[in-house]
N, C-alpha and C positions, 0 to 999 in steps of 0.2 A: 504494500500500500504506500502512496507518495504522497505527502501528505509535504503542501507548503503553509508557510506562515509571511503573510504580508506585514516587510517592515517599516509598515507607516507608524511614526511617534505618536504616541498618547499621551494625552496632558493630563499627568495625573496631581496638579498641585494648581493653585489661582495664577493667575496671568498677571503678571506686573507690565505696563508701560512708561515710560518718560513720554512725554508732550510738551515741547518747548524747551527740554533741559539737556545738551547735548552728554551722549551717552561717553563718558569715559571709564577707561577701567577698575575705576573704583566703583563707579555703580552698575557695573554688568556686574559683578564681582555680590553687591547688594542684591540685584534684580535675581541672580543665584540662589543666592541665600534665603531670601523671602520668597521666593517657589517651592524649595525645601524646608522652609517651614512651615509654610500653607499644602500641605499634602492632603491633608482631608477635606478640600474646599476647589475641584478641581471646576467649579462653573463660575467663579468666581472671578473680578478683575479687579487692579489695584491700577489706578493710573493718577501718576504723580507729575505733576504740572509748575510754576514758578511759584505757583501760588496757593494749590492747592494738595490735598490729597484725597483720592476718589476710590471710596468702596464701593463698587457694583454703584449704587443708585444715593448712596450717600456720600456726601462731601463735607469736607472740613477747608473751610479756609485757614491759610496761616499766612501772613503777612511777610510777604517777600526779604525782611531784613532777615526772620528766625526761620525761614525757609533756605537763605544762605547759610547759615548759619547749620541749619542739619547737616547740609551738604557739604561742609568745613570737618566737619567731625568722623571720626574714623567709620571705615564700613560699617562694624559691628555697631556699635551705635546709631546709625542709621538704619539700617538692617529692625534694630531692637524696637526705635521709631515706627518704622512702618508699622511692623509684626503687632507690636500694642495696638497702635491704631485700627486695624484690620480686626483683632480679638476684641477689644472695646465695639465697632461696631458690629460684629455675629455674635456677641455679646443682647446687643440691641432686637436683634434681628429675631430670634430664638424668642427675647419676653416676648418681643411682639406677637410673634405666632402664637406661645403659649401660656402667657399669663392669662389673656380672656378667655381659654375656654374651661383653665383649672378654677376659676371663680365661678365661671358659667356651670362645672360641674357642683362646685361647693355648692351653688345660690341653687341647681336643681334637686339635687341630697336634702337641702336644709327643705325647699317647698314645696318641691314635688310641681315647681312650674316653669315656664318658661320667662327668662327674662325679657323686659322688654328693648327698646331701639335707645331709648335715651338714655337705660342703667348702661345699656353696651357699649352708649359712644359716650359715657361720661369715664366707661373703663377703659376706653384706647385714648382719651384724653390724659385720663392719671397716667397708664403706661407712657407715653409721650412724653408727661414733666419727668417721670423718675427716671427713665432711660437718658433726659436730659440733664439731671443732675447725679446719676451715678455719672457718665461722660466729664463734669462740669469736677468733680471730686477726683473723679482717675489722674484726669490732666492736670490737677494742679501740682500734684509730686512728681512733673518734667518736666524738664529746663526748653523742652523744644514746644509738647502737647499744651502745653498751658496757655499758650497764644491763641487757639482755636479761636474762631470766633462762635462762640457759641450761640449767638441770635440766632446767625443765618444756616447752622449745620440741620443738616436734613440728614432724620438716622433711616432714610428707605424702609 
């Protein structure tokens, strides 16, 4: 029996890109590494810009001086940046999906009914602030994260 294996590459870790920041071998070397650390999140994309940093559908701005400023800083440290940032928001991502429906199962346990439209969006409201100030607490013990702007970040 002859049996072939096509050796097309599989991505089996999140996709990092640069946008705007030209690729040197310090951060291929990073873009490396944060592939390798991101193995379990193989749909995932990280794209990192002068200005910002972009998980899948969330964004964190950081203002171009502490954006140079990452970029100053050895790989690993940079590397370490992203990696947080990326975990802070699949962090985010996870309450989101399942904080509402472990309350929704509690509040069905406890009445035996169905919640209503307004208990539910007053629960992806709460989820919304505390995902915003877990983020708002993580960042503040980094010398890079703590710049976020945290008005305009959208946790997808």
């Amino acid at each position: 029996m002859n049996n072939s294996i096509n050796n097309s590459s599989i991505n089996f870790q999140a996709s990092m890109k640069l946008q705007g920041i030209e690729k040197s071998n310090k951060l291929k070397n990073v873009i490396t590494s944060v592939r390798n650390r991101t193995q379990k999140y193989p749909h995932d994309t990280i794209v990192m810009s002068e200005q910002s940093i972009e998980v899948n559908d969330g964004k964190a701005v950081i203002p171009k001086k502490y954006m140079e400023e990452l970029l100053a800083m050895p790989e690993e440290l940079i590397t370490n940046t992203i990696v947080k940032l990326f975990n802070m928001h699949k962090h985010a991502q996870i309450s989101k999906r399942t904080m509402p429906n472990l309350i929704i199962e509690n509040e069905f346990l406890k009445r035996n009914k169905k919640p209503t439209q307004g208990f539910m969006e007053a629960l992806l409201e709460g989820n919304e602030l505390f995902n915003h100030i877990a983020f708002k607490n993580e960042a503040e013990k980094h010398p890079i994260l703590k710049h976020i702007d945290f008005d305009n970040l959208h946790l997808g």
